[in-house]
C-alpha positions as CSV (number, residue, x, y, z in Angstrom):
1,X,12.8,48.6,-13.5
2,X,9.8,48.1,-11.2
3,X,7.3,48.9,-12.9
4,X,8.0,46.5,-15.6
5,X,7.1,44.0,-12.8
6,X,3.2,44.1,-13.3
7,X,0.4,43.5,-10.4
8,X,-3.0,42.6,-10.9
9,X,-4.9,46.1,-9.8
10,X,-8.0,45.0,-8.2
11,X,-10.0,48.3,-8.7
12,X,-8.0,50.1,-11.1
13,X,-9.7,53.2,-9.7
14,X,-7.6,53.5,-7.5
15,X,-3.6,53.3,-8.9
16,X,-1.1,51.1,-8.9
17,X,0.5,52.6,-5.9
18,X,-2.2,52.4,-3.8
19,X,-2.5,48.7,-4.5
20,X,1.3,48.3,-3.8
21,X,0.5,49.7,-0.7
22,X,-2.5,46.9,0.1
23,X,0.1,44.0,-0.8
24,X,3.2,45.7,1.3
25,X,0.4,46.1,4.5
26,X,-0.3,42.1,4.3
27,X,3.3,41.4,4.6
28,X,3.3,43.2,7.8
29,X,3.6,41.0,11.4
30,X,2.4,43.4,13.9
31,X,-1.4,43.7,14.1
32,X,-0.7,47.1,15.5
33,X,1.3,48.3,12.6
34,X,-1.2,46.8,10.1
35,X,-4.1,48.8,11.1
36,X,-1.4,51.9,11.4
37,X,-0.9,50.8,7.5
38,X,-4.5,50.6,6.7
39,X,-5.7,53.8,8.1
40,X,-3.0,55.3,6.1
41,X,-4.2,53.6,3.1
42,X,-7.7,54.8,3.9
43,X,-6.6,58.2,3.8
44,X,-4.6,57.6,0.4
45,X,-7.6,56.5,-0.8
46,X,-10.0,59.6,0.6
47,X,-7.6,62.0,-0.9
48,X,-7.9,60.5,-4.1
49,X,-12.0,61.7,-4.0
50,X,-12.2,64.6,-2.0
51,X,-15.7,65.4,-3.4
52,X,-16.9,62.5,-2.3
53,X,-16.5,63.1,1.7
54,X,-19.8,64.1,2.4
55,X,-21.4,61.7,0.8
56,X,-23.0,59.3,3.2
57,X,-21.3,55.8,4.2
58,X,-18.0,56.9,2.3
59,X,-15.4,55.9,4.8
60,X,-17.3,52.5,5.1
61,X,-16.9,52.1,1.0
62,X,-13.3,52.8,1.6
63,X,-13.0,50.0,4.1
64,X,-14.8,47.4,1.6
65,X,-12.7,48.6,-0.9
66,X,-9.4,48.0,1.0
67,X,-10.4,44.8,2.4
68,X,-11.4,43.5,-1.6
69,X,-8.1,45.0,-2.7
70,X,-6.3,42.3,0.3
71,X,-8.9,39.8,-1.5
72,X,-10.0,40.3,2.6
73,X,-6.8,38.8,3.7
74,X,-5.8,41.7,6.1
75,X,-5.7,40.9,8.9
76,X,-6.7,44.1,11.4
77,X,-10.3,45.3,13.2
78,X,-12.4,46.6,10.9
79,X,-14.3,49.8,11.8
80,X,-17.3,48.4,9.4
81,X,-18.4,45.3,9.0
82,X,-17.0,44.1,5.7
83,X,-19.1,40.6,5.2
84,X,-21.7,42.9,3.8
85,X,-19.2,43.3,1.0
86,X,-18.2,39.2,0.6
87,X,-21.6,39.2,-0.4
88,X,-21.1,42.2,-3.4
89,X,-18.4,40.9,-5.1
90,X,-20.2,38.5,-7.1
91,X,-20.7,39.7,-10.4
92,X,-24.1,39.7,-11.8
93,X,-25.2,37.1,-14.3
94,X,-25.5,39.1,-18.4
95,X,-28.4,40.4,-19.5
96,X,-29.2,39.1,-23.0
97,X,-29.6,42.0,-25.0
98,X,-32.8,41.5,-27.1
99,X,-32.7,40.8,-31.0
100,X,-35.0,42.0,-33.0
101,X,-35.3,42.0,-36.9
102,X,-35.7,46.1,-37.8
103,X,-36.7,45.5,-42.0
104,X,-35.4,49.5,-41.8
105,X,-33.7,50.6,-38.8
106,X,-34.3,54.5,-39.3
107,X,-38.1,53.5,-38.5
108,X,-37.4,51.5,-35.5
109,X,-39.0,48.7,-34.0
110,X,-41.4,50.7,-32.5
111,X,-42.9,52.1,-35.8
112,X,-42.8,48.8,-37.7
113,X,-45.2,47.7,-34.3
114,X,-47.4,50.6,-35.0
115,X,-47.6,49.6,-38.5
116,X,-48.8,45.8,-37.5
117,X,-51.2,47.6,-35.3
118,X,-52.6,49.8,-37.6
119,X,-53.3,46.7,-40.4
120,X,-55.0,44.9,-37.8
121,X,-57.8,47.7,-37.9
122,X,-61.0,47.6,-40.0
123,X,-61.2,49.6,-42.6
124,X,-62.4,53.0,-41.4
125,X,-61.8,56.6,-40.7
126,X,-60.0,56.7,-38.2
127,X,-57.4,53.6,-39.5
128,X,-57.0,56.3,-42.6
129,X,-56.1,59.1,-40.2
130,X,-53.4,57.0,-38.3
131,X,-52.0,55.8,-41.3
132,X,-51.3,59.5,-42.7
133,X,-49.9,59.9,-39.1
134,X,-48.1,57.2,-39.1
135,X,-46.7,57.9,-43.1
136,X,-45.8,62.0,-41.4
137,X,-43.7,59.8,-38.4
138,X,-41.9,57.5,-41.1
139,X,-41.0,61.3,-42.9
140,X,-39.9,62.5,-39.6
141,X,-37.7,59.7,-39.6
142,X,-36.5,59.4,-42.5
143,X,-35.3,63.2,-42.4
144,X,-33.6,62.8,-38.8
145,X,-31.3,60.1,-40.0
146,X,-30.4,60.4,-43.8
147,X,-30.9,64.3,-43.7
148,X,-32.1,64.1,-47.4
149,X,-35.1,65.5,-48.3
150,X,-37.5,62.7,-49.1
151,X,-40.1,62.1,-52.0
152,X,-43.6,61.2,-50.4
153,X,-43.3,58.3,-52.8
154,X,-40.5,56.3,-51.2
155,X,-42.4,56.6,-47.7
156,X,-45.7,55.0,-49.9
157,X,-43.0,52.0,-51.0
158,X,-41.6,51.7,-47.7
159,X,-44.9,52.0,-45.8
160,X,-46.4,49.5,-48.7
161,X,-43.7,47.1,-47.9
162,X,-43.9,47.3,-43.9
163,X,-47.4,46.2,-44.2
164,X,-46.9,43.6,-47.0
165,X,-49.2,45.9,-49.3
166,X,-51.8,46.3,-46.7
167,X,-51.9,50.3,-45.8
168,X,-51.5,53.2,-48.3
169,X,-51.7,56.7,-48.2
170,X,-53.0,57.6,-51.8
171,X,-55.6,59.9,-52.1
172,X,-55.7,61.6,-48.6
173,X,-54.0,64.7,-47.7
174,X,-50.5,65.1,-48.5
175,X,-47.6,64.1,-46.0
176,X,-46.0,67.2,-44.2
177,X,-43.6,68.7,-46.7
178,X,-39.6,67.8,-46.6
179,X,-38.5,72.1,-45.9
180,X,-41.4,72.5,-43.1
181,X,-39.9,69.6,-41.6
182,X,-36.6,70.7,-42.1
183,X,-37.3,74.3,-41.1
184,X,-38.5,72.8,-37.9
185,X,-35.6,71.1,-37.2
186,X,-33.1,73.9,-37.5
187,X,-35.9,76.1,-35.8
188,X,-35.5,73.7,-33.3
189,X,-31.4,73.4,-32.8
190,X,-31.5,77.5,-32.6
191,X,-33.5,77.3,-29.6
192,X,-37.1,78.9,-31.2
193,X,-40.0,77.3,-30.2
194,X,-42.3,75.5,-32.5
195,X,-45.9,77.0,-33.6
């Protein structure tokens, strides 16, 4: 059986019978014949994407594409300029991804920045009012991911422990209630605005 007889598909995108096609086209002497083949292929290949005909400089991606998929070993005249394309195959180097110690990852990193921010303050008013805003976020939060309703208390311990005992919410206006917030959110998923 033939197709037992696996080939390396160079851009899977495109089948393995169009990549049969590629390898039987290198195999053939007469230039004339070749660039019969490849236009043929090239049309294979269009049909396969038929929304994609007006966009611009299609035919010439078809053209780098065969001439990758012969590993640009076909031999015929080009109707683009495929060097352009030599130069794209290289694969970029990876990007590290950045890691970044969360202590609670329903907060984010973000918010456990906020709260280093916030402890840098002096004491005044206004570090007071963005550490009740910042205890109403850390609700928010909490509510989005573990969709529990949440004691005002835990957000305290887990405040108190983000800034190593340093900001507190005691004694100031309570923390947005757990139903507003919930209300809100199914307010929100039903399309209602909020007031």
């Amino acid at each position: 059986m033939e197709y037992q007889k696996r080939i390396e598909l160079i851009l899977p995108e495109y089948g393995r019978h169009v990549q049969q096609m590629v390898n039987h086209a290198l195999t053939i002497d007469s230039k004339e014949e070749r660039m019969l083949a490849a236009q043929t292929i090239i049309n294979v290949m269009g049909n396969m994407f038929p929304y994609l005909r007006d966009v611009d400089d299609f035919k010439h991606k078809l053209w780098d594409h065969l001439a990758l998929m012969s590993d640009y070993k076909l031999d015929i005249d080009y109707p683009y300029d495929i060097e352009e394309a030599k130069k794209n195959v290289a694969k970029p180097e990876k990007i590290a991804y950045p890691q970044k110690k969360i202590r609670h990852k329903h907060y984010g990193y973000f918010l456990q920045n906020l709260v280093k921010k916030i402890q840098e303050m002096e004491p005044s008013e206004e570090r007071e009012q963005l550490t009740l805003q910042l205890a109403n976020q850390m609700k928010k939060l909490f509510i989005l991911w573990n969709k529990d309703n949440v004691d005002d208390a835990k957000i305290q311990e887990d405040l108190l422990e983000l800034s190593e005992g340093k900001l507190s919410f005691e004694g100031s206006t309570p923390l947005i209630s757990s139903k507003d917030l919930v209300a809100r959110k199914k307010n929100n998923k039903n399309g209602k605005k909020r007031r």
